[in-house]
C-alpha positions, -999 to 999 in steps of 0.1 A, spaced: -621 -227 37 -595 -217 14 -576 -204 43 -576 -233 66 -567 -254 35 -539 -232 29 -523 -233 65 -528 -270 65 -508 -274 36 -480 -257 46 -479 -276 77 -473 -305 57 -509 -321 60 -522 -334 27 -558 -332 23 -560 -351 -12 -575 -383 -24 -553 -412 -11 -544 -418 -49 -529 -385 -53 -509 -394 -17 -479 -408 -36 -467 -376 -43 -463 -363 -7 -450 -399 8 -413 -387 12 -422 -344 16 -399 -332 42 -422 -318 73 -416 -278 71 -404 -278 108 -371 -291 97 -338 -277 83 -317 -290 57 -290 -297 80 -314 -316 103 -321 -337 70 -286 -342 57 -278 -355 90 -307 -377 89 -297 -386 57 -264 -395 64 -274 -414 101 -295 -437 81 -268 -451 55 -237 -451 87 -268 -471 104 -275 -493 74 -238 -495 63 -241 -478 29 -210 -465 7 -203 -433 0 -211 -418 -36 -181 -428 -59 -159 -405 -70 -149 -394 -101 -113 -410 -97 -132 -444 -101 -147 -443 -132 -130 -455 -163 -128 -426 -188 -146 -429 -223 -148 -410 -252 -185 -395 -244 -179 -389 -213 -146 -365 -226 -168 -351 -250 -198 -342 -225 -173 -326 -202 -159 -305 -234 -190 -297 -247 -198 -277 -213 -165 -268 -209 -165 -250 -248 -199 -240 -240 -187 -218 -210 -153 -206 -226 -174 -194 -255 -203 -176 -238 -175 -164 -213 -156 -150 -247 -184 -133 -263 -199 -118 -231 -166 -102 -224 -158 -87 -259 -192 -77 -256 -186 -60 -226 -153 -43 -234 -170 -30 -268 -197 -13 -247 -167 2 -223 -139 7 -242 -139 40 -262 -131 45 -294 -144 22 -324 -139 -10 -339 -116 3 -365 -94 18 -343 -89 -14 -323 -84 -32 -354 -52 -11 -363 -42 -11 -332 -34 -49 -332 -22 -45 -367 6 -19 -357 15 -49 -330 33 -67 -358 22 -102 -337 41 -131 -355 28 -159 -375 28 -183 -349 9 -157 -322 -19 -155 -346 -20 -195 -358 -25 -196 -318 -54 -169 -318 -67 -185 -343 -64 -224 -329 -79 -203 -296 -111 -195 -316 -115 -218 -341 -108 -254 -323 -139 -243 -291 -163 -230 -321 -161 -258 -346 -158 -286 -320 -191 -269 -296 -208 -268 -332 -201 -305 -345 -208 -318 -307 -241 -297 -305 -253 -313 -339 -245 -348 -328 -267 -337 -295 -296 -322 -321 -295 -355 -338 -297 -377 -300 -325 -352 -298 -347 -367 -325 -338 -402 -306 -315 -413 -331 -277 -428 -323 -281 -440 -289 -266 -474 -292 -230 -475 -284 -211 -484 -316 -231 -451 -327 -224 -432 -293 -184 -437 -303 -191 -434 -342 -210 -399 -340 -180 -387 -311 -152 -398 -335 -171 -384 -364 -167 -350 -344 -133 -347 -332 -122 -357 -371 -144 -327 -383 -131 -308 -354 -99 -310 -364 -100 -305 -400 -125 -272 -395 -99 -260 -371 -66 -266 -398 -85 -251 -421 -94 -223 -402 -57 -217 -388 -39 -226 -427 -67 -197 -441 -47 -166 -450 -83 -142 -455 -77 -106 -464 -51 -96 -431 
């Protein structure tokens, strides 16, 4: 019985109550591709005289918007930047120290490593601020939006004084 249930189902027949129907009303039959469906798809809405999907030229930028589009985009750089000094100190022989005095005896200029620095700091802080602001819409607080551009403005200022900070701190080098 099992069996015959089994190859039923996978020919697309559904056996259930009619209650539990509504969740196999649009199933694609398994005969079918996905390129018999997109051009299904895109037969019916020529046929009915549908518009395309707007494009991204047509929207009128806003601040969260930006800031989503950051928040992936720091999100990738920075899991991109730690994977690949990860990688190069599993690779790379020799040892951190050595490195380390290696970029020392460059004698890089004050405004190379304000750069480095900016290059670290302004991703790390910003991805930080933005990802408490999204632990906060999390809870379900801050959704309104005088709050939506509060909490975003609220992060680029912290943003940028975390990264001056950052870049003005001399430290032990």
């Amino acid at each position: 019985m099992a069996l015959f249930l089994r190859s039923l189902t996978r020919q697309g027949t559904c056996l259930s109550r009619s209650q539990f129907g509504v969740l196999y009303r649009h199933a694609v039959p398994m005969g079918t591709t996905a390129k018999e469906e997109m051009n299904k798809f895109w037969a019916k809405n020529n046929k009915l005289n549908r518009p395309m999907s707007p494009h991204v030229t047509v929207y009128k930028w806003s601040v969260p918007m930006m800031m989503s589009i950051s928040h992936r985009g720091t999100g990738l750089g920075l899991s991109a930047g730690v994977s690949a000094f990860a990688l190069l100190a599993l690779v790379l022989p020799g040892s951190y120290p050595y490195y380390l005095d290696l970029i020392h005896s460059q004698s890089f200029g004050p405004a190379l490593i304000g750069l480095a620095k900016f290059g670290i700091a302004f991703p790390l802080s910003y991805h930080t601020f933005n990802g408490i602001r999204h632990l906060c819409w999390d809870s379900g607080k801050g959704f309104k939006i005088p709050e939506v551009y509060g909490s975003g403005y609220t992060v680029i200022v912290l943003t940028v004084l975390t990264t001056i900070a950052a870049v003005a701190y001399k430290g032990a080098a």
